[in-house]
N, CA, C and O atoms as CSV, one atom per row, in Angstrom:
chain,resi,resn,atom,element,x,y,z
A,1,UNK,N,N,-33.102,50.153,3.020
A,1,UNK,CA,C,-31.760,50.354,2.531
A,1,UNK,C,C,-30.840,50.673,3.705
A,1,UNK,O,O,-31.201,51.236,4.739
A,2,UNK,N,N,-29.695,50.278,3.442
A,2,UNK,CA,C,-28.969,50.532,4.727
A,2,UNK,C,C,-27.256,50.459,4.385
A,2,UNK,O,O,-26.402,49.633,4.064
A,3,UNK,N,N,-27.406,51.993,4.705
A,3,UNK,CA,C,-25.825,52.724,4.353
A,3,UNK,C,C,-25.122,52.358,5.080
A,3,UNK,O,O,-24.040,52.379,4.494
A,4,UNK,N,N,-24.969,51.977,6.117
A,4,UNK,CA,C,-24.505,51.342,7.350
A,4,UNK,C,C,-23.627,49.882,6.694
A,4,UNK,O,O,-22.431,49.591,6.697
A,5,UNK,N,N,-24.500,49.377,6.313
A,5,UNK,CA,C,-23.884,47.669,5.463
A,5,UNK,C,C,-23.252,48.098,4.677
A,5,UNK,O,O,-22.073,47.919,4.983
A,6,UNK,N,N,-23.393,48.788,3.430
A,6,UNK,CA,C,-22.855,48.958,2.871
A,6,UNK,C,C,-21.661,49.531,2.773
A,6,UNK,O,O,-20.824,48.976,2.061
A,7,UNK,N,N,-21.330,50.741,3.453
A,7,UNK,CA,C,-20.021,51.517,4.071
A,7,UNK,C,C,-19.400,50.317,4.832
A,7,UNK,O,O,-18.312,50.007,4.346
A,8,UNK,N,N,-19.831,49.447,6.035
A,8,UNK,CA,C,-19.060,48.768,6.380
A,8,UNK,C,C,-18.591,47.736,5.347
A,8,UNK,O,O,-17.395,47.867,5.084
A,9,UNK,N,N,-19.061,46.983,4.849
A,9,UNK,CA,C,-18.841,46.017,3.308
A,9,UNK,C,C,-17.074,46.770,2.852
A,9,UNK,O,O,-15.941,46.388,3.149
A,10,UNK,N,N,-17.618,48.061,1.956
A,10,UNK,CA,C,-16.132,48.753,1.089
A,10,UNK,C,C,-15.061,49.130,2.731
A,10,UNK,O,O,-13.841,49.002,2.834
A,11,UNK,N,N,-15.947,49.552,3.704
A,11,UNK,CA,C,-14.387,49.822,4.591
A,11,UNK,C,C,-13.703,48.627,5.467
A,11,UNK,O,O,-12.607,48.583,6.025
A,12,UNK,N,N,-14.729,47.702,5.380
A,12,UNK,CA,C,-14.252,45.970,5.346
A,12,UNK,C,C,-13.333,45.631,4.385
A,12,UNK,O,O,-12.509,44.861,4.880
A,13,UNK,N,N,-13.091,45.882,3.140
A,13,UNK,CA,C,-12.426,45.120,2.108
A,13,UNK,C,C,-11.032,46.157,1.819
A,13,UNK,O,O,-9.958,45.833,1.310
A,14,UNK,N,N,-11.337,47.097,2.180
A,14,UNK,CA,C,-10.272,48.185,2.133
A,14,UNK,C,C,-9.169,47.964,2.996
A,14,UNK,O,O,-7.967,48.107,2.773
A,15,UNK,N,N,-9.906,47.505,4.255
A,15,UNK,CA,C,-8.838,47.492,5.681
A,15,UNK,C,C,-8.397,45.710,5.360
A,15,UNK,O,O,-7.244,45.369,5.623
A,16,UNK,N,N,-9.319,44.738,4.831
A,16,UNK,CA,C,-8.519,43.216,5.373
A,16,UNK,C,C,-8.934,42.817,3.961
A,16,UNK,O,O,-9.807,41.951,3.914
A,17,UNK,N,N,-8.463,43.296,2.777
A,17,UNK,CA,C,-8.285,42.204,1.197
A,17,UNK,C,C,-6.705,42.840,1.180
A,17,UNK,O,O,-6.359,43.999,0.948
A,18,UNK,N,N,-5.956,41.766,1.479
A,18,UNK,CA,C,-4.703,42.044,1.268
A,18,UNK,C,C,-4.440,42.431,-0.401
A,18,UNK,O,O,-5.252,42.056,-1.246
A,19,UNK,N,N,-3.279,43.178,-0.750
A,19,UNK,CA,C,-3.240,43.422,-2.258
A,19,UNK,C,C,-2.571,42.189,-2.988
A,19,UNK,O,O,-2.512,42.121,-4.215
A,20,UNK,N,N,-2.123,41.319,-2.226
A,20,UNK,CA,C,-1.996,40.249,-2.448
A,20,UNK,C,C,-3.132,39.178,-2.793
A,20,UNK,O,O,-2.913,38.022,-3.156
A,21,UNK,N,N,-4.065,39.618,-2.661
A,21,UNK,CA,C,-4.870,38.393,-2.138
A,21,UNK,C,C,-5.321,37.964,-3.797
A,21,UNK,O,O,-5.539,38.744,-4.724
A,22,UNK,N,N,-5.376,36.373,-3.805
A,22,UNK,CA,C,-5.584,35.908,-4.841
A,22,UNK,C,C,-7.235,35.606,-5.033
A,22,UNK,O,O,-8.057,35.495,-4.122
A,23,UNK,N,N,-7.521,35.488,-6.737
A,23,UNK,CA,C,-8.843,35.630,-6.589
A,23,UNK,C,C,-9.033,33.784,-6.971
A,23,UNK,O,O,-9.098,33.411,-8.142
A,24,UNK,N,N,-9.086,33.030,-6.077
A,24,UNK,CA,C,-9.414,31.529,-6.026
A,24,UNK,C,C,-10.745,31.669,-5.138
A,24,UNK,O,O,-10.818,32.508,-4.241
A,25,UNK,N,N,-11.772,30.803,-5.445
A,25,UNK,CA,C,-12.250,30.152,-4.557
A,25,UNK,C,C,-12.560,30.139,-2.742
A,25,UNK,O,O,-13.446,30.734,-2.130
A,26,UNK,N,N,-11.714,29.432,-2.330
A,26,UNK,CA,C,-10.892,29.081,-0.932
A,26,UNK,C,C,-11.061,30.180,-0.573
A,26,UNK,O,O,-12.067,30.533,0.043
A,27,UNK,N,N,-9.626,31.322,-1.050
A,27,UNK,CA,C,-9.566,32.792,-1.084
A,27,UNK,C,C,-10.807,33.840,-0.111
A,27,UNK,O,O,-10.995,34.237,1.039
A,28,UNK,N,N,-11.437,33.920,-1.522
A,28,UNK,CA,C,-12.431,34.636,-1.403
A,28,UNK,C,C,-13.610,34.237,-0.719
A,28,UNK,O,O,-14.510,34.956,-0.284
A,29,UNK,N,N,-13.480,32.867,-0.674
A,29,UNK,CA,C,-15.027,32.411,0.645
A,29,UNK,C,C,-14.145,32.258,2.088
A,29,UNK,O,O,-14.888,32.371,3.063
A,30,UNK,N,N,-13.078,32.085,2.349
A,30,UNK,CA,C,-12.504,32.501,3.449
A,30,UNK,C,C,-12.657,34.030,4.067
A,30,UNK,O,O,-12.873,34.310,5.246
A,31,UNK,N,N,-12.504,34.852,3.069
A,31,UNK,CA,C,-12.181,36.477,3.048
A,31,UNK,C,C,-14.003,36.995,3.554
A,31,UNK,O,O,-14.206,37.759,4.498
A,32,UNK,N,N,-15.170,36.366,2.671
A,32,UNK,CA,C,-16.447,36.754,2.673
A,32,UNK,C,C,-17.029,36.068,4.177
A,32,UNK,O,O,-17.875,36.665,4.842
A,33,UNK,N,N,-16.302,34.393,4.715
A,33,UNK,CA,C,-16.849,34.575,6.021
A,33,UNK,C,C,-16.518,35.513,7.076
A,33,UNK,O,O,-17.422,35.906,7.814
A,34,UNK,N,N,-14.925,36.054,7.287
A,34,UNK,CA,C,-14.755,36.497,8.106
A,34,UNK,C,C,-15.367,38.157,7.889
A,34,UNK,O,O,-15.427,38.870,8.890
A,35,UNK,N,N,-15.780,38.673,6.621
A,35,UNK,CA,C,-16.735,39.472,6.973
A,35,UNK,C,C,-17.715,39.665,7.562
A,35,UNK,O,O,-18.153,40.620,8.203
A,36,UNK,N,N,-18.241,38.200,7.196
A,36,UNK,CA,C,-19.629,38.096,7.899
A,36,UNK,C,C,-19.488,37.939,9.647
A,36,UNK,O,O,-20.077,38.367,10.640
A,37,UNK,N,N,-18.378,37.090,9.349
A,37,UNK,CA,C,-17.909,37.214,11.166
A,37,UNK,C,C,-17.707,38.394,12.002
A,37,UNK,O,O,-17.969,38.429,13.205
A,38,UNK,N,N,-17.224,39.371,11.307
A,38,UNK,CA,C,-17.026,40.692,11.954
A,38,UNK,C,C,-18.021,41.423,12.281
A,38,UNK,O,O,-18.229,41.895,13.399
A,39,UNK,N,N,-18.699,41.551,11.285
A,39,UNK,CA,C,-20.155,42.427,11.010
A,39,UNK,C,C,-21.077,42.005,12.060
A,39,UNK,O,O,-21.814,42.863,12.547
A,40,UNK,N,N,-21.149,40.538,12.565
A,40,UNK,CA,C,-22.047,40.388,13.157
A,40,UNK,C,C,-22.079,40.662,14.435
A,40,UNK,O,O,-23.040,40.917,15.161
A,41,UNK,N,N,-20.235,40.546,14.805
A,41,UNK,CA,C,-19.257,41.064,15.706
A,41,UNK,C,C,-20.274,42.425,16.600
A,41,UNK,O,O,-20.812,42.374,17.706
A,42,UNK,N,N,-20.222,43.710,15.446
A,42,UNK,CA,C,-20.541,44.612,15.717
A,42,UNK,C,C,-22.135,44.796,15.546
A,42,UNK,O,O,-22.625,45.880,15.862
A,43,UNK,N,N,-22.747,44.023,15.178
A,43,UNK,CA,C,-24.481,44.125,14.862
A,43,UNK,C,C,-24.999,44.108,13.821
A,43,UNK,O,O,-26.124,44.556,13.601
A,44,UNK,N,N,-24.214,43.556,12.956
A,44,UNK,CA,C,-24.280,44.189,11.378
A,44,UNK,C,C,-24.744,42.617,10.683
A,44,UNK,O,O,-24.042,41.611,10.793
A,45,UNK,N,N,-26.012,42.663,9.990
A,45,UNK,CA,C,-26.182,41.518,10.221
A,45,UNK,C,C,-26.050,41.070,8.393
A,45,UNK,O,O,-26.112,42.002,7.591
A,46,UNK,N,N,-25.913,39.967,7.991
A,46,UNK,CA,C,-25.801,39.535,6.491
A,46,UNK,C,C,-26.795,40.253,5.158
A,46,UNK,O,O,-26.612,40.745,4.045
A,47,UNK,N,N,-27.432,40.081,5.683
A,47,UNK,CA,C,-28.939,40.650,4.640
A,47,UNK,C,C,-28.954,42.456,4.686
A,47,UNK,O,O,-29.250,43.174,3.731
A,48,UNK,N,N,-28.587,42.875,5.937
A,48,UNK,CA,C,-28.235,44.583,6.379
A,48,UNK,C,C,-27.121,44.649,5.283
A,48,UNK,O,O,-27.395,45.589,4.537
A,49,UNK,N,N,-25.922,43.994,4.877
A,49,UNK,CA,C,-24.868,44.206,3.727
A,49,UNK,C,C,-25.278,44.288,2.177
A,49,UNK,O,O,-25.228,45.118,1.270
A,50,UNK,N,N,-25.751,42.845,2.394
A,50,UNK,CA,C,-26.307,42.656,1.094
A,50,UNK,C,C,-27.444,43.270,0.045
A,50,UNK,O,O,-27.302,43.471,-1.161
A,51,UNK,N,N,-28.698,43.522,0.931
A,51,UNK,CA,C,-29.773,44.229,0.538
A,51,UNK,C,C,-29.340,45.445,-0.358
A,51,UNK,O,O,-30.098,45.713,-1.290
A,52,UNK,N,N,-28.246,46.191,-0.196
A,52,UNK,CA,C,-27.325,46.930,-1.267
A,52,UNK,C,C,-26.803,46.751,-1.998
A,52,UNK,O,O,-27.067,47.237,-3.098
A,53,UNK,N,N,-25.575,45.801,-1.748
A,53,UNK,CA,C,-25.029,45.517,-2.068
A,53,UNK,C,C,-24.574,44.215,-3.470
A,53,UNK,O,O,-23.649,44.107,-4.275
A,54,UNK,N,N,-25.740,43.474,-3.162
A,54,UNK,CA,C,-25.854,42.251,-3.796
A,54,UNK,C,C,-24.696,41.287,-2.790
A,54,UNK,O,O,-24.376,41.422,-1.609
A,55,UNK,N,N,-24.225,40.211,-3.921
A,55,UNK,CA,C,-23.268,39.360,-3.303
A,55,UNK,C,C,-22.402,39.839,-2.769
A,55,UNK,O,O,-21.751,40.380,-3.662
A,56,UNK,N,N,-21.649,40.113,-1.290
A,56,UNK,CA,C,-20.502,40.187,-0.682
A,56,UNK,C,C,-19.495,39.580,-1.367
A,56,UNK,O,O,-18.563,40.237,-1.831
A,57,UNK,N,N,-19.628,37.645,-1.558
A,57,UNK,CA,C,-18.644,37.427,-2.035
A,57,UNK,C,C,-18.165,38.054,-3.456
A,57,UNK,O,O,-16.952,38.267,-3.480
A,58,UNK,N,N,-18.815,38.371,-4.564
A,58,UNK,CA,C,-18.886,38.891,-5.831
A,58,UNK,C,C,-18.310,40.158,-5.420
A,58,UNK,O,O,-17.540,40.680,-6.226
A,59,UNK,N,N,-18.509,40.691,-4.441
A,59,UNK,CA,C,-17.630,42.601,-3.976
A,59,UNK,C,C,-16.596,42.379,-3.832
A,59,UNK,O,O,-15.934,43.340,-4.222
A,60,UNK,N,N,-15.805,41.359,-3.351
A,60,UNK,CA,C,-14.938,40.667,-2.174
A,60,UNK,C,C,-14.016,40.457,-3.940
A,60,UNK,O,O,-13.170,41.169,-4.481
A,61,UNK,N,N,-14.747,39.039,-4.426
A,61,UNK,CA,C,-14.337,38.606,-6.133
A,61,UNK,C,C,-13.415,40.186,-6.994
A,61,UNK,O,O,-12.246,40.457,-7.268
A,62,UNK,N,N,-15.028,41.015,-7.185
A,62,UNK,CA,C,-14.652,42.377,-8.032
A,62,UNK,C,C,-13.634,43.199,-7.157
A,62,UNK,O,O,-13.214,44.209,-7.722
A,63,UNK,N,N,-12.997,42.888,-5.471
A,63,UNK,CA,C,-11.976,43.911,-5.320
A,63,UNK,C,C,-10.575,43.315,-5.321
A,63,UNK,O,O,-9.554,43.834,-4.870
A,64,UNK,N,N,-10.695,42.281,-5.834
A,64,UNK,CA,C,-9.387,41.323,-5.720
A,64,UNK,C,C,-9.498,41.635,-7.794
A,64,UNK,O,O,-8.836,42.273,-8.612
A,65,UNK,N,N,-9.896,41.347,-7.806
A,65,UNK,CA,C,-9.982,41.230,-10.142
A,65,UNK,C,C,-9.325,42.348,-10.246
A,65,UNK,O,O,-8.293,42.502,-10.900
A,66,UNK,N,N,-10.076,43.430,-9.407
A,66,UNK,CA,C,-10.111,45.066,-10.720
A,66,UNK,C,C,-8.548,45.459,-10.419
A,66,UNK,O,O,-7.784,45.942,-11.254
A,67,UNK,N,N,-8.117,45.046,-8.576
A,67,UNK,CA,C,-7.410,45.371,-8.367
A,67,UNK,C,C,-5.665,44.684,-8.842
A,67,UNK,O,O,-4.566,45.213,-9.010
A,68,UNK,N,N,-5.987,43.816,-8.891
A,68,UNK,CA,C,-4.851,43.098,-9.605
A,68,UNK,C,C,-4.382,43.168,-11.105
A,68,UNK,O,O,-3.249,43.082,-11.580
A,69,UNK,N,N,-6.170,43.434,-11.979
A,69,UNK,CA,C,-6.072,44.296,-13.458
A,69,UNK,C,C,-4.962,45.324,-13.677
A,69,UNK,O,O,-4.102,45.412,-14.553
A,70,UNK,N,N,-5.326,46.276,-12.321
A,70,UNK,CA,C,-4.460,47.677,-12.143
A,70,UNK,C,C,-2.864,47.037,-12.052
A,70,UNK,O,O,-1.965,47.852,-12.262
A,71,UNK,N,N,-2.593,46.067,-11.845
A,71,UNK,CA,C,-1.247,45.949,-10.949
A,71,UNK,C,C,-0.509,45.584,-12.604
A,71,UNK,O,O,0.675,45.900,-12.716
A,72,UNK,N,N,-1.123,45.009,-13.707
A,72,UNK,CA,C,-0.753,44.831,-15.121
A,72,UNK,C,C,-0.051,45.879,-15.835
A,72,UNK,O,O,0.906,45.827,-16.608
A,73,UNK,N,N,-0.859,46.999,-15.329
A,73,UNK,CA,C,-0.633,48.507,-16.198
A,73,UNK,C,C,0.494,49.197,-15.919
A,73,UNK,O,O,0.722,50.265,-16.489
């Protein structure tokens, strides 16, 4: 298990999912490589995220949804 991926993953999506960001496709597999681009940047390797996490892109998906839900209310 590795807290490390995972903390980076939520303080990844916190700092670069614009509140703008739309939940398409394109979007979100654009948004999930350059995670992976970063992470690896620093040592952080795909499977070190995921093994917690499940799908990145699906985290990436659920912080663009829940957050735009909120923007309704």
């Amino acid at each position: 298990m590795s807290t490390r991926g995972t903390d980076f993953l939520y303080q990844w999506i916190g700092a670069n999912v614009p509140k703008t960001a739309v939940s398409d496709i394109i979007s979100v597999a654009d948004l999930t490589q350059k995670l992976f681009a970063d992470a690896k940047a620093i040592g952080i390797s795909s499977t070190e995220i995921e093994e917690d996490t499940g799908s990145v892109y699906e985290a990436i998906l659920d912080a663009i949804v829940f957050h735009n839900a909120g923007l309704a209310d």
